[in-house]
C-alpha positions in Angstrom: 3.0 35.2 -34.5 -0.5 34.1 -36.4 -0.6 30.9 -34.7 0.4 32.4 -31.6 -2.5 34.7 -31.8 -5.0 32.4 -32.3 -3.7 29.5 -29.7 -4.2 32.7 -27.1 -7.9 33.6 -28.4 -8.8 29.9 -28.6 -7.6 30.2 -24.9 -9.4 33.1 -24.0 -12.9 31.5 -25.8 -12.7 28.4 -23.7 -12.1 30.1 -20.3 -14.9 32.1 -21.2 -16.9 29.4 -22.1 -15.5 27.7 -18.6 -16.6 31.0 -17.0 -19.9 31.3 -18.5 -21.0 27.5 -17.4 -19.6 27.2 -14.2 -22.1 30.8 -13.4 -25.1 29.3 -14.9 -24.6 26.0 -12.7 -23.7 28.2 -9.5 -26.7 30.7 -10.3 -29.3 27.1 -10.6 -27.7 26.2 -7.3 -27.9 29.5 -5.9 -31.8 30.0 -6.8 -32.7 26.6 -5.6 -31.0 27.2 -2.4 -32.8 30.4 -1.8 -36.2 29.1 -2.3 -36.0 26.6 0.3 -34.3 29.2 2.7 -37.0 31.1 2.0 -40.1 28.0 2.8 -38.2 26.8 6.0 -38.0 30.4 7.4 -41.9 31.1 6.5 -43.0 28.1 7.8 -40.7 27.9 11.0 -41.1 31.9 11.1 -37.4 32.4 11.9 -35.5 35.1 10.1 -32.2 34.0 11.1 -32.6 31.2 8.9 -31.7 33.3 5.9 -28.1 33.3 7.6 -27.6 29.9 5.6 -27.2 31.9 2.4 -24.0 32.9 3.7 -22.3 29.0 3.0 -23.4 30.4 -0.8 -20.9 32.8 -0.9 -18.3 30.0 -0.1 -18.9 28.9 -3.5 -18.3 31.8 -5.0 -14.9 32.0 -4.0 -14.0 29.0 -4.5 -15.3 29.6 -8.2 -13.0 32.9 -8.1 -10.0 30.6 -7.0 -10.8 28.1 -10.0 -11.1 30.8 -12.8 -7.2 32.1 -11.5 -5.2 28.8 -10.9 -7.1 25.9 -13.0 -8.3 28.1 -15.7 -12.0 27.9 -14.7 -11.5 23.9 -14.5 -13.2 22.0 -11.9 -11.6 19.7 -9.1 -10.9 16.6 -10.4 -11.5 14.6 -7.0 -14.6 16.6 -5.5 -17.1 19.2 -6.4 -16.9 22.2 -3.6 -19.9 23.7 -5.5 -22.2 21.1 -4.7 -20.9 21.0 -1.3 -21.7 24.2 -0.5 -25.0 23.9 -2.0 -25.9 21.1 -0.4 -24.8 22.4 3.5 -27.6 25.2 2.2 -30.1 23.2 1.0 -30.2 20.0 3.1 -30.7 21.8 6.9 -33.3 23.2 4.9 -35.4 20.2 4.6 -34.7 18.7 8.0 -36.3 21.8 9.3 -39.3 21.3 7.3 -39.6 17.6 8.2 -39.3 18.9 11.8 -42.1 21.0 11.4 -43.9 18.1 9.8 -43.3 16.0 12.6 -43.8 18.4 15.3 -47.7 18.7 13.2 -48.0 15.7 13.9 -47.2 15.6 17.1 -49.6 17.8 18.5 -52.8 15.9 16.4 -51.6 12.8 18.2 -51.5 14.6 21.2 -55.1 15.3 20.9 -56.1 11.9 19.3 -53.7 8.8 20.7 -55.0 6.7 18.2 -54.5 9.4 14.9 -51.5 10.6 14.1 -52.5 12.7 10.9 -51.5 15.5 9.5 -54.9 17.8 9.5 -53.3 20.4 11.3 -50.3 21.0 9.2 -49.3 24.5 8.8 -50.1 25.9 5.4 -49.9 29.7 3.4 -52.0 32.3 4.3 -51.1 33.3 0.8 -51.5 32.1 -3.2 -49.1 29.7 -3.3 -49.3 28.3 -6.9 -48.8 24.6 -5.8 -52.8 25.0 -5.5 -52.5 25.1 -9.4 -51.8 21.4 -9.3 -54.4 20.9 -6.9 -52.0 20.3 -3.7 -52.1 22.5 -0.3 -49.3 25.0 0.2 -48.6 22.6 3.4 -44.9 22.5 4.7 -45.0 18.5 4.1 -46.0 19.4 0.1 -43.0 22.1 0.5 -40.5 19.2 1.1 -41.6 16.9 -1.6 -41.6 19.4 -3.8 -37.7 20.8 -2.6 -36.3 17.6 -2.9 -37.4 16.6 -6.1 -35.8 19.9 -7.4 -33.0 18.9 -5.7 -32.3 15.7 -7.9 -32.9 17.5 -10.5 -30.6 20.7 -10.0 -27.8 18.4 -8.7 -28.4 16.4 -12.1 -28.7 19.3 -14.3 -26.4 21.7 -12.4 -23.4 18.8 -13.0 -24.2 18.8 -16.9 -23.8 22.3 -17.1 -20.5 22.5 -14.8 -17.3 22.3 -17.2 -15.7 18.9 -16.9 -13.0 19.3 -15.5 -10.7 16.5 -16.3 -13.5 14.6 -16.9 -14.1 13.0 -20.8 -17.7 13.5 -22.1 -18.0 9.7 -21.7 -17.0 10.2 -18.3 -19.7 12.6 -17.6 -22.4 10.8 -19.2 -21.5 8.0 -17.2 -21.1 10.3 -14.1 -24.8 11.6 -15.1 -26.4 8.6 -16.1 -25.4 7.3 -12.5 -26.6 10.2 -10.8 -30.2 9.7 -12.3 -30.5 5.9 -11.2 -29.5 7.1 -7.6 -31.3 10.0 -7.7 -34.4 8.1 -8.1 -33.3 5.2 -5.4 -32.7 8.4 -3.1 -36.3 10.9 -3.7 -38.1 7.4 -3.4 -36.7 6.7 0.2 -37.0 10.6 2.0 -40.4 11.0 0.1 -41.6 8.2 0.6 -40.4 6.5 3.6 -41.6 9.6 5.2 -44.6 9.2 4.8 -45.7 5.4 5.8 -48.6 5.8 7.9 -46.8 3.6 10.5 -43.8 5.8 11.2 -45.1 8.9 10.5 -44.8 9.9 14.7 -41.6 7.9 14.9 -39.4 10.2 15.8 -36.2 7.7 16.0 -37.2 6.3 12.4 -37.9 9.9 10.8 -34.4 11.0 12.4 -32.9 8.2 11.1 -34.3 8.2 7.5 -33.3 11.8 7.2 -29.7 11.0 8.3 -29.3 8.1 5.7 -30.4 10.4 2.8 -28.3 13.3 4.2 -25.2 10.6 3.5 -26.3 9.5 0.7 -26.8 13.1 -1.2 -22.8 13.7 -0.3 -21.7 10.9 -3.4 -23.0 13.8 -5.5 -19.8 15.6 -4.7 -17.7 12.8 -5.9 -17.3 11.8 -9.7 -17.8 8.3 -9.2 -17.1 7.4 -12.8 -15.6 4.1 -14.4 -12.2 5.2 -15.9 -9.5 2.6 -17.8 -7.4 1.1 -15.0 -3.5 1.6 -15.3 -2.0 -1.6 -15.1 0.9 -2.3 -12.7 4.3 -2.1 -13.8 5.5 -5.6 -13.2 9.4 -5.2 -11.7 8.3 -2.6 -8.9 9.8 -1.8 -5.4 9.5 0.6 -2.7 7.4 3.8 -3.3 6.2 3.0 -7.0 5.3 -0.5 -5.3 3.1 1.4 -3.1 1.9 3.3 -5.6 0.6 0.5 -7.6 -0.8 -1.2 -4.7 -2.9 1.9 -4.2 -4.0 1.8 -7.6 -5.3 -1.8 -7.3 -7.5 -1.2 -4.2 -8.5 2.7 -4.4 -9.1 2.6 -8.5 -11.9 4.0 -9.6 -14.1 1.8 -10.3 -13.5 0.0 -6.6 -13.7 3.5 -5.2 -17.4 3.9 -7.3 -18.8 0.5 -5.6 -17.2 1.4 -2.0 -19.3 4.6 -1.9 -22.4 3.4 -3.8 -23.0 0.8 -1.8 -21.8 2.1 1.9 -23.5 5.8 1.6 -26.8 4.4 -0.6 -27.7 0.4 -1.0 -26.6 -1.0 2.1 -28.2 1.1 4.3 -31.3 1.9 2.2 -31.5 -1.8 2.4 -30.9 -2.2 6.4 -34.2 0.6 7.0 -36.2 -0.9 4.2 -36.1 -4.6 5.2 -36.4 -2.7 8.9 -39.8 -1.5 8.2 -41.0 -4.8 6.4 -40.1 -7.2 9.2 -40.3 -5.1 12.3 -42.8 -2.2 11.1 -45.2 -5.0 9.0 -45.4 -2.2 6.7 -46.3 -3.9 3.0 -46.0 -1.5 0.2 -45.3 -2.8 -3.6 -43.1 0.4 -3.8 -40.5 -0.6 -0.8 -40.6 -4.5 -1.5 -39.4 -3.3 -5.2 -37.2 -0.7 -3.9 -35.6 -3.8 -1.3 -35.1 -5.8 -4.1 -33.6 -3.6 -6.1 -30.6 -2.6 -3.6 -30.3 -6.4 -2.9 -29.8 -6.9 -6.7 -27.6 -3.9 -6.6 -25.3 -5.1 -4.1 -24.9 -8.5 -5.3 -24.1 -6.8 -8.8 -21.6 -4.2 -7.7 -20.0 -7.4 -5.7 -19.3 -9.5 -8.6 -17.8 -6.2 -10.5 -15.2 -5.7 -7.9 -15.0 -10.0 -7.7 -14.2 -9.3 -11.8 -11.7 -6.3 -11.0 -9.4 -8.0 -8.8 -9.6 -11.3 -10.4 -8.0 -8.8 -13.8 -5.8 -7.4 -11.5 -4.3 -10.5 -10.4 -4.1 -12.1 -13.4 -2.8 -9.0 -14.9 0.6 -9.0 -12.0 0.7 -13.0 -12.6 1.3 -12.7 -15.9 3.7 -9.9 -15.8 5.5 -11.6 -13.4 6.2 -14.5 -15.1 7.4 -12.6 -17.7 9.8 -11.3 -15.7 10.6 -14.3 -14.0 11.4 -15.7 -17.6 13.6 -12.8 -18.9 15.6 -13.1 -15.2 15.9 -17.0 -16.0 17.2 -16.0 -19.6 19.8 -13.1 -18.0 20.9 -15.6 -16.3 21.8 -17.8 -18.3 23.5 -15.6 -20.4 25.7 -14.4 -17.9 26.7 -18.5 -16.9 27.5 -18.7 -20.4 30.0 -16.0 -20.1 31.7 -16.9 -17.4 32.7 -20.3 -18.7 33.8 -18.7 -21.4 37.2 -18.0 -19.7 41.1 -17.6 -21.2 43.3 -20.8 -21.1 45.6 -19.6 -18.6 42.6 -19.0 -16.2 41.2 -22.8 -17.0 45.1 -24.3 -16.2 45.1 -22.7 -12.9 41.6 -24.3 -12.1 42.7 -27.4 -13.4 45.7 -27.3 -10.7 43.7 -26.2 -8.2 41.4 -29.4 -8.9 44.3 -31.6 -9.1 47.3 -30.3 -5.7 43.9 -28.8 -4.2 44.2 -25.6 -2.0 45.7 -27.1 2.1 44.1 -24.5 4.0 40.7 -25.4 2.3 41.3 -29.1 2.8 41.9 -28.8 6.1 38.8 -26.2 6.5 37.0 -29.4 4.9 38.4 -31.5 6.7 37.4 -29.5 10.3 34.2 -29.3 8.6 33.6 -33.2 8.1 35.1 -34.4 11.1 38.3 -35.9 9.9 40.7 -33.4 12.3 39.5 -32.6 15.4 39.3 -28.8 17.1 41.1 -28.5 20.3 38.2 -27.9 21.7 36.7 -30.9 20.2 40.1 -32.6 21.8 39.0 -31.1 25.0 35.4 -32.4 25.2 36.7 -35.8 24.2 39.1 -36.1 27.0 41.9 -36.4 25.2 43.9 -33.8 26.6 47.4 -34.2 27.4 49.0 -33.8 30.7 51.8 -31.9 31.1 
C-alpha cells in the first residue's frame, strides 16, 4: 500500500508539473499572439482582425484533450500548439507587410523614381520602441514581431513537456531551431527590405510565402533519433514496415524537410536577387553560401545513412544466407542417413530399374516414338 501511495503521488506531481509547463508555454504563445493582433488591427484599423484570437482557443482544447488521454504529454509526431499559434501570428505579419508595401506604393506613386518609405504610417501615441530610438512605424512593428517570434517558438518549445522526446532529443530539437531560426529572421527581415524590391510586389509576395513554409518545420520535432535496424528474414507487412523505416527514418525525414521548406528555396530567391536583381549585399552572398554548404552537407548525411542501411541488410543477409546453407546441409545429412532395408530397395531399383520410368525416359530421349511422332513421320499403317 506505501509504495502504492507514492507511485500515485509521484504521478500526480508530474502531471502537475506537465500541466503547469504546457500553460506557461501556451500563455507565451498566447501573449505574443495578442500583441501582434493588436499592431495589425491599429495600423490597418480593422477591428475584425481581433477575430484571429479565436484559432487560440483551439489550442486550449487541444491542451484539455492532452491533460485527459496522454497525461499532459505532447504529440510525439507534431506540435498543435504551435500550429495554432502560428495560423494567429503569421496573417498577422503579412498584413503588416501589406501595409508596408501599400506605403510604399503611394510614395512611388508620387515620385516614379523613389520608392521610400517617408510616408509610412506610424503611432499617434508613446509607443516605447522610441526608447531605442526607432519610429513606432508598421515596417519597425514587423521586425520587431518576428524576432519575438523566433524567440517564443524557441523558448515556448523548451518550456513544453517533452513528450516522448529524451532531453538529448530536445536539445538537439532546440539547438536546430536556433540555427534556422536565424537563417529564417535574416531572409523576411532582411530580404524585405533591399532597396531594389522594396515595390516588388511579386518578390515581396513571394518572400513572405517561402518564410510562411518555412516557419511550419517548427511544428515538427525534426530530431536525430538511433535508427532501428532491419530484421534480416522479413516478408510481407513487417517487410513493409522496415522498408518504411529505411526511407521515412528520422533523420532522412529531418534533411527532407530542412532542406525542401528552408535551404533550397531560400537558396532559389537569394541567388534570384544576386543574378537577376544585381543586388550585392555581404549579408545575402553569406547567407547563399551558407544554404549551398548546407545542402551539400545534409546530402552527404543521407549518402552516409543509406550507405549504413545497406550495408547493415547485406550483412544480415548473408548471415542468413549462411545459416540456410548450414540447415541445409544438415537436413542432406539426415536423409542419407537411412535404414538398410530402405538402402536395399534403392539398390534394386538402381539395378531392374522402374519400366514405366524407362520407357518415360526413353519417350523423353527419343528412343520410342509417340504415335503422334509416328504420325508426323509418315509411318502410319494402313489398314
Amino acid at each position: 500500500m506505501v509504495v502504492q501511495e507514492e507511485e500515485a503521488s509521484l504521478r500526480s506531481t508530474l502531471l502537475s508539473k506537465k500541466v503547469g509547463r504546457g500553460l506557461m508555454a501556451r500563455g507565451l504563445f498566447t501573449a505574443h499572439a495578442m500583441l501582434c493582433v493588436y499592431k495589425v488591427a491599429f495600423f490597418v484599423e480593422n477591428s475584425k482582425l481581433w477575430l484571429l484570437l479565436l484559432l487560440l482557443g483551439t489550442m486550449y482544447i487541444e491542451f484539455i484533450v492532452l491533460v485527459i488521454i496522454r497525461k499532459g504529454k505532447e504529440w510525439k509526431w507534431f506540435f498543435v500548439s504551435i500550429l495554432c499559434y502560428l495560423m494567429v501570428v503569421i496573417p498577422s505579419i503579412w498584413l503588416l507587410e501589406k501595409d508596408v508595401l501599400d506605403a510604399r506604393l503611394a510614395v512611388k506613386m508620387n515620385d516614379d523614381e523613389d520608392c521610400g518609405v517617408s510616408e509610412l504610417s506610424t503611432n499617434n501615441t508613446i509607443d516605447f520602441l522610441l526608447l531605442f530610438g526607432l519610429d513606432g512605424t508598421s515596417e519597425n512593428w514587423s521586425l520587431i514581431l518576428q524576432q519575438l517570434l523566433i524567440f517564443v517558438l524557441i523558448i515556448g518549445r523548451w518550456i513544453l513537456p517533452r513528450g516522448d522526446l529524451t532531453g538529448d532529443q530536445l536539445s538537439q530539437l532546440l539547438l536546430v531551431y536556433i540555427g534556422s531560426g536565424a537563417d529564417i529572421l535574416e531572409f523576411a527581415s532582411e530580404g524585405l527590405r533591399l532597396d531594389e524590391i522594396k515595390c516588388d510586389i511579386t518578390i515581396i509576395y513571394v518572400i513572405l510565402t517561402i518564410w510562411t513554409i518555412s516557419l511550419l518545420q517548427f511544428t515538427l520535432p525534426l530530431t536525430a533519433k538511433t535508427r532501428r535496424r532491419p530484421i534480416a528474414r522479413a516478408g510481407g507487412v513487417r517487410k513493409i514496415r522496415n522498408g518504411m523505416a529505411t526511407c521515412c527514418a528520422t533523420e532522412v525525414w529531418s534533411i527532407i524537410v530542412v532542406v525542401m521548406t528552408q535551404d533550397a528555396p531560400f537558396l532559389v530567391v537569394r541567388m534570384y536577387l544576386l543574378i537577376s536583381k544585381n543586388v550585392v549585399n555581404e549579408l545575402l552572398i553569406f547567407f547563399a553560401c551558407k544554404n549551398i554548404l548546407t545542402i551539400l552537407l545534409q546530402g552527404n548525411r543521407f549518402r552516409t545513412i543509406m550507405k549504413e542501411r545497406i550495408e547493415i541488410r547485406r550483412s544480415r543477409r548473408n548471415r542468413f544466407a549462411v545459416r540456410w546453407v548450414g540447415a541445409t546441409h544438415a537436413q542432406s545429412g539426415e536423409q542419407h542417413q537411412k535404414d538398410p532395408e530402405s538402402e536395399i530397395e534403392d539398390q534394386n531399383d538402381a539395378d531392374y530399374g522402374n519400366p514405366v520410368s524407362e520407357k518415360v525416359n526413353d519417350i523423353e530421349t527419343g528412343i520410342i516414338e509417340t504415335p503422334q511422332q509416328d504420325m508426323d513421320n509418315g509411318n502410319v499403317d494402313e489398314l
